[in-house]
C-alpha positions as CSV (number, residue, x, y, z in Angstrom):
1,X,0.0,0.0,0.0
2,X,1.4,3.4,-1.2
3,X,1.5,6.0,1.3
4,X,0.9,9.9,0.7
5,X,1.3,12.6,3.1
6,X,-0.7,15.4,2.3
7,X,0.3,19.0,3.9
8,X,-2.6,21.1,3.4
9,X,-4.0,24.0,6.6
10,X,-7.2,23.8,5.6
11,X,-9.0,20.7,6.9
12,X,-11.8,20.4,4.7
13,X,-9.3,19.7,1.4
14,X,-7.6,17.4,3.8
15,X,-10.6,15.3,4.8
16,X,-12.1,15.5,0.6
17,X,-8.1,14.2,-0.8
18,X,-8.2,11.5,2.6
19,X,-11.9,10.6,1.5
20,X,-10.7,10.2,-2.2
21,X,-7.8,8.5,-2.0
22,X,-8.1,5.7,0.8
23,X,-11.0,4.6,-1.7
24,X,-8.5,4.1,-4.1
25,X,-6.1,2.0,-1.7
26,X,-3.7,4.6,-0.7
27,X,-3.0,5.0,2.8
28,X,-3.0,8.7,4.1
29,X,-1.0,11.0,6.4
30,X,-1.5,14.5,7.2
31,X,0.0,17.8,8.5
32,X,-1.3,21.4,8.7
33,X,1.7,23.5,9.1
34,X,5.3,23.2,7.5
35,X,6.9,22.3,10.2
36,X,4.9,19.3,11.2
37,X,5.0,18.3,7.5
38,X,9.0,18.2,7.8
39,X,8.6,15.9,10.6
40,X,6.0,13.6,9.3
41,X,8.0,13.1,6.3
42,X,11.2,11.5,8.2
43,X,9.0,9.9,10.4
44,X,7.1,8.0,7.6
45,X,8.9,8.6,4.8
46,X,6.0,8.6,2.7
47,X,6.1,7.4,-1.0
48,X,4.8,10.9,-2.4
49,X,4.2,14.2,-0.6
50,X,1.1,16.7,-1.7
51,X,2.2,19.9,-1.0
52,X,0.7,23.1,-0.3
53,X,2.8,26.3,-0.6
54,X,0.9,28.5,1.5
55,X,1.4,27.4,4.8
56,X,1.7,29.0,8.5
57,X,5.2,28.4,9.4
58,X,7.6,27.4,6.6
59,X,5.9,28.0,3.1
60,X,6.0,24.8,1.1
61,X,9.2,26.2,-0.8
62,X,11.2,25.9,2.1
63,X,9.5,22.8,2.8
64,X,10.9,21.4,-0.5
65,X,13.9,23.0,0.3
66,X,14.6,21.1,4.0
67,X,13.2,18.0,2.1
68,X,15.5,18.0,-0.5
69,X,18.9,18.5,1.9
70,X,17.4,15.7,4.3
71,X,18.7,12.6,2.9
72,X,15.3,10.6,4.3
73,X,13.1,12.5,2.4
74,X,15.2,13.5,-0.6
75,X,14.3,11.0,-3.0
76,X,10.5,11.6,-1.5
77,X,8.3,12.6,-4.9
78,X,6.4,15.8,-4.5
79,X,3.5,16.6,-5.9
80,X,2.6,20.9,-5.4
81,X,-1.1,21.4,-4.4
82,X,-2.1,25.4,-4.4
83,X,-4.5,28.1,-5.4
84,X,-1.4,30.4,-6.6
85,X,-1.4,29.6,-11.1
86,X,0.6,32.1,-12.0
87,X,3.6,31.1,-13.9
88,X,6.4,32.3,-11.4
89,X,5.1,30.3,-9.3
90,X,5.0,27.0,-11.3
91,X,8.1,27.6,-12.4
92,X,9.4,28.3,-9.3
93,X,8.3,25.0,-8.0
94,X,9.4,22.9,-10.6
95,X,13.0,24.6,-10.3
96,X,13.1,23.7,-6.6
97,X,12.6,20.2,-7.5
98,X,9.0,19.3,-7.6
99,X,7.3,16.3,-9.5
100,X,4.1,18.3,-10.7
101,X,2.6,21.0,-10.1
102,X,-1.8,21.2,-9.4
103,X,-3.6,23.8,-8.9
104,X,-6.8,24.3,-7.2
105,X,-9.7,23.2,-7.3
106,X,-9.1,19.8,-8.6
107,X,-11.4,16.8,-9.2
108,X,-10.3,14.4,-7.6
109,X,-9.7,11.4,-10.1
110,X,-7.8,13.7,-12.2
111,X,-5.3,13.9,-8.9
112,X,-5.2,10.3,-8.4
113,X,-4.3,9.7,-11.7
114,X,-1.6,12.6,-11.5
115,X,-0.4,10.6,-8.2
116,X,-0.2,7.3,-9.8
117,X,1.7,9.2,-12.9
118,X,4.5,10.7,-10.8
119,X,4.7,6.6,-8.4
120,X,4.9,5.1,-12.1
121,X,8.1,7.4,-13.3
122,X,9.7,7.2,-9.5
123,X,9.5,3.2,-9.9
124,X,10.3,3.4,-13.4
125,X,13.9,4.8,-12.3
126,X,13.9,2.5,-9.2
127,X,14.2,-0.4,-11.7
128,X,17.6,0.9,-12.7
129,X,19.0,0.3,-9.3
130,X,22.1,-1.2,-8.6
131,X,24.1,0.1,-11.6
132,X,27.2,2.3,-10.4
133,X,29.0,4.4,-12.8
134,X,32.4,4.3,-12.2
135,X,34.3,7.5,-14.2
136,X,37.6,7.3,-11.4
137,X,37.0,10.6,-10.3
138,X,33.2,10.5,-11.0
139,X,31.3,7.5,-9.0
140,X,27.4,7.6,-9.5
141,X,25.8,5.1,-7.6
142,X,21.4,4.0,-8.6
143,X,21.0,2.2,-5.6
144,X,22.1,4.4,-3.0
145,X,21.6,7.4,-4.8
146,X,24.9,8.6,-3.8
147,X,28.0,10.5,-5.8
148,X,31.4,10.4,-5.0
149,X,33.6,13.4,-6.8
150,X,37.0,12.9,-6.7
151,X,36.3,10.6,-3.5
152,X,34.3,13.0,-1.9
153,X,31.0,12.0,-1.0
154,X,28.8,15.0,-2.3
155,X,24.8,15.1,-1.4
156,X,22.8,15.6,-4.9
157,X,18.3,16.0,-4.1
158,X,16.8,13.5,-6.5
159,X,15.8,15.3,-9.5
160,X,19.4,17.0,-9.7
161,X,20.9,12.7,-9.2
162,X,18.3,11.7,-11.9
163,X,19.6,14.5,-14.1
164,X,22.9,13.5,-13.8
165,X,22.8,10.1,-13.8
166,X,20.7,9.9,-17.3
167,X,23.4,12.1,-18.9
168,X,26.4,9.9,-17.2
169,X,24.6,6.8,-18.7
170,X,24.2,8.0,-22.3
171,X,28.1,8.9,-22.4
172,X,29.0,10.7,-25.5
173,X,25.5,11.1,-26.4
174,X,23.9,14.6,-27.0
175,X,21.0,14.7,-25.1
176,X,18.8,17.1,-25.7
177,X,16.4,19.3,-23.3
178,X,13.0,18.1,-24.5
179,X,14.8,14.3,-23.6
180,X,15.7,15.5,-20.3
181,X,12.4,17.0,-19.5
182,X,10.3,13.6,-20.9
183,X,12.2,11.3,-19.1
184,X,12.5,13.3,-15.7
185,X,9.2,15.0,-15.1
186,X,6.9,13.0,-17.6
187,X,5.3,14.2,-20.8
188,X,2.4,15.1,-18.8
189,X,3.9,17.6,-16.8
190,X,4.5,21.2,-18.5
191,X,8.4,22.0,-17.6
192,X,10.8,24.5,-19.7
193,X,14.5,24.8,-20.7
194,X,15.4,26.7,-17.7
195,X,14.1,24.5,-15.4
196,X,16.5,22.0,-17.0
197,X,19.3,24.3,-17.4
198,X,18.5,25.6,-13.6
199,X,19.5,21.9,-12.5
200,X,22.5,21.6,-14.9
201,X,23.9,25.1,-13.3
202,X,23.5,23.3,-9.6
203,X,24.9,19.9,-10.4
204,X,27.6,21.6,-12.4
205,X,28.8,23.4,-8.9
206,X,28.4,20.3,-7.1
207,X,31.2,18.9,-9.7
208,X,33.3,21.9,-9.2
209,X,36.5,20.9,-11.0
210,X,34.8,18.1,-13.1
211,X,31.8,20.5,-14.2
212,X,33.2,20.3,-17.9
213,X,32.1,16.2,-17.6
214,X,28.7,18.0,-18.8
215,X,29.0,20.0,-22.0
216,X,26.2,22.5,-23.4
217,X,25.5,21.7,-26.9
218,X,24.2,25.2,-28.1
219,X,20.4,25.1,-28.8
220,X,19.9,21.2,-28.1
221,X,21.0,20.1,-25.0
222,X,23.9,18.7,-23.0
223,X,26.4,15.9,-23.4
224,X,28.2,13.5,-20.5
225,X,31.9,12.9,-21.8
226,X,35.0,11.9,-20.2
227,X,38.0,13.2,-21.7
């Protein structure tokens, strides 16, 4: 049974998304504030996180943001739920690592099937565990979703490991944006270039001396090469 730990303040979308999907065999948790959602999500470690951004306490971009630097909950899916469409905001979201992005009101089947779209492309990626790529001074590791640059351990949030670890695993390939974007967020889920090239800047720093491993290919993509 999947798990899903929806952070919401107001108790009335709680109890409807609750209502919705334990019908459809999903077990649900709950927090009202960002603070408690933090905790919940280490305590559980649920296997996808609806997420609200306005919240009393921390707002759920800093809620992202503490998820995504806690190992636990790091490679935890998350799924924004929020009246706020404008753009900036979606983008916003999306560039802080988030799965998908739904804004209120929403019926609910079309969020259960957004739900089981986001589980589906998190196992899909699952199913590649186990493979390590060993580049000497570049060690990517599926399983453990863990990098080692130039024998340093160095902590990279899921979607910036997923990134890397596609690009890595098509060496000497150009891959290009629209690639990146399909096989990371799903063809479902409306993401742009920056968003993509917003990731490559933050992985690139985390390589420091090895950043040139990933090239920019000029109004395609990127490419993974070792010289």
């Amino acid at each position: 049974m999947k798990t899903v730990l929806v952070v919401d303040d107001e108790k009335d979308i709680v109890q409807l998304i609750r209502y919705n999907l334990e019908r459809e065999g999903f077990k649900v948790e709950s927090a009202s504030d960002g603070n408690e959602a933090l905790k919940k999500a280490v305590e559980v470690k649920p296997d996808v996180i609806l997420l609200d951004i306005m919240l009393p306490g921390k707002d759920g971009y800093e809620v992202i943001k503490s998820l995504n630097q806690t190992e636990r909950t790091a490679n935890v899916p998350v799924i924004f739920l929020t009246a706020k469409s404008a753009e900036f905001d979606e983008v916003l979201g999306l560039e802080l690592g988030a799965d998908d992005y739904i804004v209120k009101p929403i019926s609910p089947r079309k969020l259960v099937s957004r739900i089981r779209a986001v589980l589906r492309r998190y196992e899909g990626v699952k199913s590649e565990e186990g493979k390590i790529l060993d580049f000497g001074s570049l060690i990517i590791d599926r399983e453990s979703y863990m990098v080692k640059v130039g024998g340093e351990q160095v902590f990279f949030p899921r979607k910036e490991f997923e990134i890397l670890y596609y690009l890595a695993s098509h060496e000497g390939t150009v891959v290009s944006r629209e690639t990146l974007l399909s096989r990371i967020w799903g063809a479902d889920v409306y993401v742009g270039d920056r968003t993509v090239d917003v990731h490559i800047r933050k992985i690139r720093e985390k390589l420091g001396d090895r950043s040139e491993m990933i090239e920019t290919i000029k109004g395609v993509g990127y490419k993974f090469k070792v010289e």
